[in-house]
C-alpha positions in Angstrom: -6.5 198.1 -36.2 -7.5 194.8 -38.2 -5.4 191.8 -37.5 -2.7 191.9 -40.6 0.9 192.2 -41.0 1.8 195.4 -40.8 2.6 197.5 -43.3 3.4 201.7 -43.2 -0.2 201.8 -45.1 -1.6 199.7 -43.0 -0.2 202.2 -39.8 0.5 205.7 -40.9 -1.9 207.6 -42.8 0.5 209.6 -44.7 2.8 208.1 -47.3 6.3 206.9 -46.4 8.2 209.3 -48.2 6.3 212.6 -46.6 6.6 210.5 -43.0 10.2 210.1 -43.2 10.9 213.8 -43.7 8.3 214.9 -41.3 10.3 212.4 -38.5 13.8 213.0 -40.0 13.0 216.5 -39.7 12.0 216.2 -35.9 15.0 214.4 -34.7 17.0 217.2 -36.0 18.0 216.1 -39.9 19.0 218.4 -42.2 16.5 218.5 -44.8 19.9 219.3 -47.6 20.3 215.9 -46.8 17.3 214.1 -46.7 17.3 211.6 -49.8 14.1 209.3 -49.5 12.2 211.1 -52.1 15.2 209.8 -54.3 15.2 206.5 -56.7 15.9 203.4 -54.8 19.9 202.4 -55.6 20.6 198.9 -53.9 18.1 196.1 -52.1 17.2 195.3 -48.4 15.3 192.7 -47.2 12.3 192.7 -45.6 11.2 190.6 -42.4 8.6 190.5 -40.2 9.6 191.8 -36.3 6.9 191.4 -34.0 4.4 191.5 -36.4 5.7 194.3 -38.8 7.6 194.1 -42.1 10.4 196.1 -41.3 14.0 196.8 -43.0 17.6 197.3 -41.7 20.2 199.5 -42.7 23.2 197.6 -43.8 25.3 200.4 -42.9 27.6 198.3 -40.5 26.8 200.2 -36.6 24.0 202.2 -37.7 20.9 199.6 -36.6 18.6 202.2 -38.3 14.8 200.5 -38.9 11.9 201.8 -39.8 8.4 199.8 -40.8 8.1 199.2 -44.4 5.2 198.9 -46.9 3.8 197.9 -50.6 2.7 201.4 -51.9 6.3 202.8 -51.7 8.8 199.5 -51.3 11.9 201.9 -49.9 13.9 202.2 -47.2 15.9 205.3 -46.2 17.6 205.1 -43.1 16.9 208.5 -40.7 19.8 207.9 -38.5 22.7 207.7 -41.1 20.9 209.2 -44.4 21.9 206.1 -45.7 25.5 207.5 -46.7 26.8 204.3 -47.2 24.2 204.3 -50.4 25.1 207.6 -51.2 22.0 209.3 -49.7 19.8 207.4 -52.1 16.9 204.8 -50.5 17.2 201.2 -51.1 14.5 199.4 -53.0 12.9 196.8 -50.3 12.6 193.2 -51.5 9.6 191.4 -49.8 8.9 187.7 -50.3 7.7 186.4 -53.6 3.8 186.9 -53.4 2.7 183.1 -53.0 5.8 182.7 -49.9 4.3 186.2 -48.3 1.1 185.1 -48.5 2.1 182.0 -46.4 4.2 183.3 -44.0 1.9 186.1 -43.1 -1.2 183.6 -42.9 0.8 181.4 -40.9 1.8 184.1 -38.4 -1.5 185.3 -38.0 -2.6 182.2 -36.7 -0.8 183.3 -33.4 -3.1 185.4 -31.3 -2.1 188.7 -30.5 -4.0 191.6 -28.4 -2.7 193.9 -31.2 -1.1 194.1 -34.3 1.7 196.5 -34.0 3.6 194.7 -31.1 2.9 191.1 -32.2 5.8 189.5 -29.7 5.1 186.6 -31.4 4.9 186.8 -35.4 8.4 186.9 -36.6 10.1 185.6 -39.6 13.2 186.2 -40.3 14.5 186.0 -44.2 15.7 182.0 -44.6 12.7 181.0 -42.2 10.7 178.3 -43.9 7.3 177.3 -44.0 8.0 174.1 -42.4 9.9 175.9 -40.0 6.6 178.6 -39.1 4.4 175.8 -38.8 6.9 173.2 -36.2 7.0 176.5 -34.0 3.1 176.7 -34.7 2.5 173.0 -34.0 4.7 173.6 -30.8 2.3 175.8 -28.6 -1.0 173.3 -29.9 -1.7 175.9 -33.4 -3.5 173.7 -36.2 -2.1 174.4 -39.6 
C-alpha cells in the first residue's frame, strides 16, 4: 500500500456499503436491520486515528468505528445499527478540501513502516495546523 491517508477505497476493494453488510452479516446482524444502504440523516466527523479517517458513533456507550472514505461519505454503526439515528447512516463530514489537504500532507511527513497502523498520524477535529506542525517540529520534522 502507497503512503496516503487512508481511506475504505484506498483499503477495501469493495465499496463501503456492500462491506458493511458482508461484516455486519458475519458478526451475527440481522440483515431486517441493516440500514447503510439507506440516505445519510445526521453528520459525524471525521478524524484521522493512526493514519485512517475514521468516524464514531455518537450513540452514547456504543464506541462503534469503522474506517471511512470519499466515494460513499457514510457511516453506519455495525454494533448498534445506529438506532439512535433511526437505523439510517450519517453523512460523514471531512475537513474542507484546502484544511484536508494540509493535515494529511503534514501527517505524512511522519514516517511510518505502513499506512494502516500509522501510531503516529493523528488529528483529531479542532487540531490546527500550527498545532500538526509544533508536534512536527518537536521530533526534528521540517515543514
Amino acid at each position: 500500500m502507497r503512503q496516503v491517508i487512508v481511506r475504505h477505497e484506498d483499503w477495501q476493494e469493495i465499496p463501503l456499503v456492500p462491506f458493511l453488510r458482508a461484516h455486519y452479516l458475519n458478526i451475527g446482524g440481522d440483515l431486517a436491520m441493516f440500514g447503510a444502504d439507506r440516505a445519510p440523516v445526521g453528520t459525524v466527523d471525521a478524524w484521522i486515528d493512526e493514519g485512517r479517517w475514521l468516524a464514531r458513533c455518537p450513540r452514547p456507550g456504543c464506541g462503534g468505528a469503522h474506517v471511512v472514505g470519499d466515494v460513499d461519505p457514510i457511516f453506519w454503526c455495525i454494533y448498534c445499527g445506529s438506532t439512535d439515528n433511526g437505523g439510517s447512516p450519517y453523512g460523514v463530514r471531512f475537513p474542507a478540501v484546502g484544511l484536508r489537504t494540509a493535515i494529511e500532507a503534514l501527517l505524512l511527513k511522519r514516517p511510518e513502516p505502513q499506512p494502516f497502523y500509522a501510531r503516529t498520524r493523528n488529528w483529531r477535529v479542532g487540531e490546527t495546523i500550527e498545532q500538526l506542525r509544533a508536534e512536527n517540529a518537536a521530533v526534528g520534522l521540517a515543514d
